[in-house]
C-alpha atoms as an extended CHARMM CRD file, in Angstrom:
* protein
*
       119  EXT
         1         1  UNK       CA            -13.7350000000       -2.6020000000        9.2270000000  PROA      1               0.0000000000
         2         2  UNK       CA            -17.8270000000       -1.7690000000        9.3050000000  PROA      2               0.0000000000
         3         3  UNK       CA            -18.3190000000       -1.7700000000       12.9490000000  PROA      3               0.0000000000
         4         4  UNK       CA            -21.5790000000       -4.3420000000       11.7360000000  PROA      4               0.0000000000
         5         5  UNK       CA            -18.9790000000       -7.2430000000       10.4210000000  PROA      5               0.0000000000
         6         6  UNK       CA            -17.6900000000       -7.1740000000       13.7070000000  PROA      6               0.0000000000
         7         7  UNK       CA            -20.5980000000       -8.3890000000       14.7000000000  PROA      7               0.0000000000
         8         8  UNK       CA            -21.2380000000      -10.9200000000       12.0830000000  PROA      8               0.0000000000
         9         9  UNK       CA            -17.4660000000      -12.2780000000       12.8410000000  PROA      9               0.0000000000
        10        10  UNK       CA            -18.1640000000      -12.4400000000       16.4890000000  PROA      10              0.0000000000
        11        11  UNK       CA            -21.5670000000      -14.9340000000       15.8680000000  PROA      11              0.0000000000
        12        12  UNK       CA            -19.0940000000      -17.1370000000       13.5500000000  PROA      12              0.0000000000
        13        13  UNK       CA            -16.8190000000      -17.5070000000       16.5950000000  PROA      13              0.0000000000
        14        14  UNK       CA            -13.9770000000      -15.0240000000       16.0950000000  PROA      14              0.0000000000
        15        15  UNK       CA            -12.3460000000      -12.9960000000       17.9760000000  PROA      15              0.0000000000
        16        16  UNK       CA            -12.2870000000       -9.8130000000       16.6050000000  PROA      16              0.0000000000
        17        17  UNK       CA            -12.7510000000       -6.1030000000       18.1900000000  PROA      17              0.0000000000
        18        18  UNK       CA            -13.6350000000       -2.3940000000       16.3970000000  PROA      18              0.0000000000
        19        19  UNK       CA            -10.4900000000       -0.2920000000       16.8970000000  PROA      19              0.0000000000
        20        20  UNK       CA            -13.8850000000        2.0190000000       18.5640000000  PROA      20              0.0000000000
        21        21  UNK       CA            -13.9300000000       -0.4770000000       21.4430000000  PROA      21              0.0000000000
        22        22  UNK       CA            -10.3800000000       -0.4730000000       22.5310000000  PROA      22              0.0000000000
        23        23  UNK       CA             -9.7950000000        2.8950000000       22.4110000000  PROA      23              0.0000000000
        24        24  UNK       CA            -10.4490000000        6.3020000000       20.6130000000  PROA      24              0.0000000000
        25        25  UNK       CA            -11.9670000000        5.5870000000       16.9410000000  PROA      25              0.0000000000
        26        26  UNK       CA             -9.3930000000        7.9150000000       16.1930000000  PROA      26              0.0000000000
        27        27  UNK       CA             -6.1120000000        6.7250000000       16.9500000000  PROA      27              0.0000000000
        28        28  UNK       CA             -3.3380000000        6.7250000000       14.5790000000  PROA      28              0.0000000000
        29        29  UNK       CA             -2.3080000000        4.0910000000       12.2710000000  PROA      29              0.0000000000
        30        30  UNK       CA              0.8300000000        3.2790000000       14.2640000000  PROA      30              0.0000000000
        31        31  UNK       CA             -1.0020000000        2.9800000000       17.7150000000  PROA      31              0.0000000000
        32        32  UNK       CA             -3.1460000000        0.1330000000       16.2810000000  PROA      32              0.0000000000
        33        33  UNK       CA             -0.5400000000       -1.6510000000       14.6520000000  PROA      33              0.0000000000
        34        34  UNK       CA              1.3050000000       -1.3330000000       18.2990000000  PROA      34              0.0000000000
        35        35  UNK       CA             -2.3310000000       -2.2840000000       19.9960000000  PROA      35              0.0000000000
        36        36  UNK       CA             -2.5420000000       -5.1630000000       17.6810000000  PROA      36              0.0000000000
        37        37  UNK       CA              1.2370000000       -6.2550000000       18.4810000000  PROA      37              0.0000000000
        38        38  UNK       CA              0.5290000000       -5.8400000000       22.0450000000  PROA      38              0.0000000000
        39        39  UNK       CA             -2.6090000000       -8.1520000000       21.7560000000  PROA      39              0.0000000000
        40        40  UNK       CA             -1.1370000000      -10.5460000000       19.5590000000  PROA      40              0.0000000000
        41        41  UNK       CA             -4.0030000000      -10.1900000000       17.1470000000  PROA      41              0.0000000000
        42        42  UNK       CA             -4.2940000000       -9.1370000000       13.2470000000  PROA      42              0.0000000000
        43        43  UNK       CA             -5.5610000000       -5.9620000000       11.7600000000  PROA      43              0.0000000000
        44        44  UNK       CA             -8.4000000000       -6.4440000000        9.3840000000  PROA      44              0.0000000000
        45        45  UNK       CA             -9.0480000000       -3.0230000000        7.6610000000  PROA      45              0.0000000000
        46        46  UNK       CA             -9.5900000000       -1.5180000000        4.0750000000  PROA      46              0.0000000000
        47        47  UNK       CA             -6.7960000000        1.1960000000        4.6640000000  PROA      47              0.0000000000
        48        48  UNK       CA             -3.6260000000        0.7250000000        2.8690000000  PROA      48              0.0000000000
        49        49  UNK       CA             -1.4890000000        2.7760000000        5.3950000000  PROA      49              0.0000000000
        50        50  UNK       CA             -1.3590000000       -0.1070000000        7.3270000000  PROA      50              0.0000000000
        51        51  UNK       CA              0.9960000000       -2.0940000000        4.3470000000  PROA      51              0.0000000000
        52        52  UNK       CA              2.7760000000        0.7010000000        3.9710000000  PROA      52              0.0000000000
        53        53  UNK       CA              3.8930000000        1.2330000000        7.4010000000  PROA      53              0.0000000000
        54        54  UNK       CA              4.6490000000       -2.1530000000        7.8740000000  PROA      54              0.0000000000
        55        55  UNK       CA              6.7080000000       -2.3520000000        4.9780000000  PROA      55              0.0000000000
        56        56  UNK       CA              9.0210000000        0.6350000000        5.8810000000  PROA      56              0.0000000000
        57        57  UNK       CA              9.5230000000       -0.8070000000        9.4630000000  PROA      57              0.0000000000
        58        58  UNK       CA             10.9210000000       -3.6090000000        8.4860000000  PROA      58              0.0000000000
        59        59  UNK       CA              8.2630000000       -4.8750000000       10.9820000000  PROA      59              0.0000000000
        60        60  UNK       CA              7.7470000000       -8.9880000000       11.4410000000  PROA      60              0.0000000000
        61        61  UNK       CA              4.6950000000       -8.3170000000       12.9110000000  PROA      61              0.0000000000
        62        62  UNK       CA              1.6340000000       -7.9380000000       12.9370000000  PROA      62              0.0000000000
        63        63  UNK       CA             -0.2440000000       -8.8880000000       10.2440000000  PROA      63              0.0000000000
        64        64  UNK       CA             -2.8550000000       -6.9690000000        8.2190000000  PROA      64              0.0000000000
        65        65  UNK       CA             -5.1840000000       -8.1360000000        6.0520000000  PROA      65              0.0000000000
        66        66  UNK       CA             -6.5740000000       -5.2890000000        3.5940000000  PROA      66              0.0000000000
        67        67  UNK       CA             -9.4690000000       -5.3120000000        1.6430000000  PROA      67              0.0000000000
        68        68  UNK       CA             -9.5220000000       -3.8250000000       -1.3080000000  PROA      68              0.0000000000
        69        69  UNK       CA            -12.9520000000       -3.6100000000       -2.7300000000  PROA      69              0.0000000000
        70        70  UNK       CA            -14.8850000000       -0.1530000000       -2.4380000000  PROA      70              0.0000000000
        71        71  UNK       CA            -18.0990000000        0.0960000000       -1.1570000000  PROA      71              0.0000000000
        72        72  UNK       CA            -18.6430000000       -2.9400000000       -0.0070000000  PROA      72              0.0000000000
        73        73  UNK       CA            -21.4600000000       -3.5400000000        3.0820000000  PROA      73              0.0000000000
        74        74  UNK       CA            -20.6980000000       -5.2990000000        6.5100000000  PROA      74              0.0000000000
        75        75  UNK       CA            -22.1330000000       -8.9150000000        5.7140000000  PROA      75              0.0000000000
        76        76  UNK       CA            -20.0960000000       -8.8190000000        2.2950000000  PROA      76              0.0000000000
        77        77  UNK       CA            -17.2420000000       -8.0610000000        4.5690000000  PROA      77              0.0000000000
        78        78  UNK       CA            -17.7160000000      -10.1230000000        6.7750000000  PROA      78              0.0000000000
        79        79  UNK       CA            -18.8900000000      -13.5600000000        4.2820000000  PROA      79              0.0000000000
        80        80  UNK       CA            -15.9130000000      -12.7300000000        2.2830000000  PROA      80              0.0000000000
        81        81  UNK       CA            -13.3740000000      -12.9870000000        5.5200000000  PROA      81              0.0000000000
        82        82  UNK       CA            -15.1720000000      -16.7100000000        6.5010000000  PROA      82              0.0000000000
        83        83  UNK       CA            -15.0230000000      -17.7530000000        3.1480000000  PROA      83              0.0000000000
        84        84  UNK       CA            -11.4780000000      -16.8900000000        2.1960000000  PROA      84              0.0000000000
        85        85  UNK       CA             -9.8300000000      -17.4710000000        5.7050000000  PROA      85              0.0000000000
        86        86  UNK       CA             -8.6220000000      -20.7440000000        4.4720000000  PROA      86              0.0000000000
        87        87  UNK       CA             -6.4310000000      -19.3100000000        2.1100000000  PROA      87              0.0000000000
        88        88  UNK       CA             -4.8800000000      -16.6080000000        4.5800000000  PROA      88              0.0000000000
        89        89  UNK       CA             -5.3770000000      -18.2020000000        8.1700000000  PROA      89              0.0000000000
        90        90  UNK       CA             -1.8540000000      -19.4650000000        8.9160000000  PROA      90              0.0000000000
        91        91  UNK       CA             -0.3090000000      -16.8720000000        6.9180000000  PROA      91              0.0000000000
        92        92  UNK       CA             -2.0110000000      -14.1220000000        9.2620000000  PROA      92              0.0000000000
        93        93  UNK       CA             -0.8110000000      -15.7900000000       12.4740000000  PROA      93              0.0000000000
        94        94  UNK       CA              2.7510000000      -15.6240000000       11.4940000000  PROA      94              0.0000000000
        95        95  UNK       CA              3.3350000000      -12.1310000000       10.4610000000  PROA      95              0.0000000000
        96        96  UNK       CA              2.1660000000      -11.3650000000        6.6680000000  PROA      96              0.0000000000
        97        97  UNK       CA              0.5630000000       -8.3840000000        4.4750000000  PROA      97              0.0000000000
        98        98  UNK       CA             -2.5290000000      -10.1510000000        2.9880000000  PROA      98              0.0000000000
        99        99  UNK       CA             -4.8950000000       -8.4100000000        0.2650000000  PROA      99              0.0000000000
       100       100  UNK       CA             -8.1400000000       -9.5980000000       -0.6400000000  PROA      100             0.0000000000
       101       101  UNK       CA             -9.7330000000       -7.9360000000       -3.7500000000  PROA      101             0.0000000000
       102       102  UNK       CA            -12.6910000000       -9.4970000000       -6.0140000000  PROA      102             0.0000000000
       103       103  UNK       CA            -10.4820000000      -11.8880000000       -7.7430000000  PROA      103             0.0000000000
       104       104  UNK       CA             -7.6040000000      -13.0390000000       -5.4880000000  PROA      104             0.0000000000
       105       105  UNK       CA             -5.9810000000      -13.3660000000       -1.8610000000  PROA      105             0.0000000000
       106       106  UNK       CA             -2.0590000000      -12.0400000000       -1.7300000000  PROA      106             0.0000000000
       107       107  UNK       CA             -0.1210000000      -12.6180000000        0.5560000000  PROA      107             0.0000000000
       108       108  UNK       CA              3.2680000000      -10.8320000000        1.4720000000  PROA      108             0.0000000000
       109       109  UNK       CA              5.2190000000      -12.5440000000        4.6740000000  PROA      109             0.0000000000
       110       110  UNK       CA              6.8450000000      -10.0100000000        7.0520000000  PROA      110             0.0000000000
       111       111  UNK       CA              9.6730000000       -8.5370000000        6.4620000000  PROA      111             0.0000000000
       112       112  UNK       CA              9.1420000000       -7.4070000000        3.3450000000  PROA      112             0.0000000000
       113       113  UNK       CA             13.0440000000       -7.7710000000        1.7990000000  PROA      113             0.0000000000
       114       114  UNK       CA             13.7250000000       -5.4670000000       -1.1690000000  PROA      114             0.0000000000
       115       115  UNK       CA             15.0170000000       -7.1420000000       -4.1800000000  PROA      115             0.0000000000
       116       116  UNK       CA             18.6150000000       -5.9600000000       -5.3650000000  PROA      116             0.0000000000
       117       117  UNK       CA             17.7440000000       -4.2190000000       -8.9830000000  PROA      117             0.0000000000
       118       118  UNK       CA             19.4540000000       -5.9530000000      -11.9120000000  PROA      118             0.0000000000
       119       119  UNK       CA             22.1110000000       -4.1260000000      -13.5510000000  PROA      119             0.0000000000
């Protein structure tokens, strides 16, 4: 997420940290999912890696919330998260894929089960 909404998210009263201030900016998907699991916290992020390695896993936890809208500035980001957290809030504390995009919030719970394919 913009290092900027961090910000923004802190002064609304959350709890949130830049993957840049726990550690190298450039660690690998799979080390913050296990930072975030360590932590007991929630990934917020625009990268879909993050479903998809979830997914695979198997995983229960943790969750990730994705946004899906391009080009979109820190204080969007960040008024967006307040506004919608209602709909995603005790989803995210209980292990769940959530995506926002402009028109709805999804959300997945962990595991992801496949469905058996009709014959």
């Amino acid at each position: 997420m913009p290092r900027a909404a961090v910000a923004l998210l802190r002064e609304a009263g959350w709890d949130v940290a830049h993957v840049g201030e726990l550690g190298p900016s450039t660690a690998k998907d799979a080390e913050i999912l296990e930072e975030a699991l360590r932590r007991d916290a929630c990934v917020v992020t625009m990268d879909a890696d993050f479903h998809g390695l979830l997914a695979i896993s198997g995983a229960t936890y943790p969750s990730v919330i994705r946004l899906r809208i391009q080009g979109v500035q820190a204080n969007e980001f960040a008024n967006m998260l307040l506004r919608l957290a209602p709909q995603f809030e005790q989803a995210a504390t209980s292990g769940a894929l959530i995506t926002i995009d402009e028109r709805t919030v999804r959300i997945h719970r962990l595991p992801l089960t496949r469905k058996p394919k009709a014959e």
